[in-house]
C-alpha positions in Angstrom: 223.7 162.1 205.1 222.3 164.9 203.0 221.6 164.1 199.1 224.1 165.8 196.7 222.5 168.0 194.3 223.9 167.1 190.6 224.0 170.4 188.0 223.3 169.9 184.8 224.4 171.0 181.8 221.2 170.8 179.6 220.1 174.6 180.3 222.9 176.7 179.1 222.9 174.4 176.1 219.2 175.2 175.7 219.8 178.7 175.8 222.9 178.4 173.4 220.8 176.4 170.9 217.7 178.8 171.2 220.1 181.9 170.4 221.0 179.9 167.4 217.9 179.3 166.2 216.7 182.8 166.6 219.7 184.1 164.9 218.8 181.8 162.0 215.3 182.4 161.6 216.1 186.8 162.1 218.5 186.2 159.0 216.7 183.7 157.0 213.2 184.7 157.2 213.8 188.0 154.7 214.9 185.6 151.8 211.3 183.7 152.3 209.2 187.2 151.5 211.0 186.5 147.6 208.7 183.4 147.6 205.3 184.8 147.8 202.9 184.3 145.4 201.5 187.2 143.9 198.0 187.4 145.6 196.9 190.9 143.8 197.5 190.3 139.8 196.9 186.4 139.8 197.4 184.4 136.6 194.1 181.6 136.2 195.4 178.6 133.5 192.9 175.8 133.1 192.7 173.2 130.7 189.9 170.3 130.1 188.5 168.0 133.0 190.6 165.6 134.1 193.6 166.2 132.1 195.7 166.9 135.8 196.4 170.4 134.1 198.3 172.5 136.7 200.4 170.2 138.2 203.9 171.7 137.4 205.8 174.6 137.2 206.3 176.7 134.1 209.5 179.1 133.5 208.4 181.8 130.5 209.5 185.1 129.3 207.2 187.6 130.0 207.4 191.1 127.9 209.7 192.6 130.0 212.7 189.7 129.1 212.5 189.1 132.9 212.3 185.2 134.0 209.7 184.3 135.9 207.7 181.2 137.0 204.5 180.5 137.5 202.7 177.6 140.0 199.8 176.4 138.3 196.8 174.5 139.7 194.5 172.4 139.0 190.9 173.8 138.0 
């Protein structure tokens, strides 16, 4: 009276969804290098103490007519 042995399918859907997920990040991870901050001409803002200065977003025309934005924080 041996003990069947039951298969699952659990690992070739592991594998499937893995692939997936690769495939995902190998397309979508370019796009996310747009999103960088720029780390070597930073712009500082502050404003007085306590005022929560900083805590938004600010679109602007720069003088080249391009749109950019800007992440401020808090000093």
């Amino acid at each position: 009276m041996g003990s069947k042995r039951y298969h699952s399918k659990t690992p070739g859907k592991l594998n499937y969804s893995l692939f997936c997920i690769g495939v995902c990040l190998i397309i979508l991870l370019p796009l996310c290098d747009t999103f960088n901050l720029d780390v070597e001409n930073p712009s500082v803002y502050s404003g007085p103490n306590g005022s929560y200065f900083g805590y938004s977003v600010e679109f602007y025309l720069t003088n080249s007519s391009r749109r950019e934005s800007r992440v401020k924080r808090a000093s």
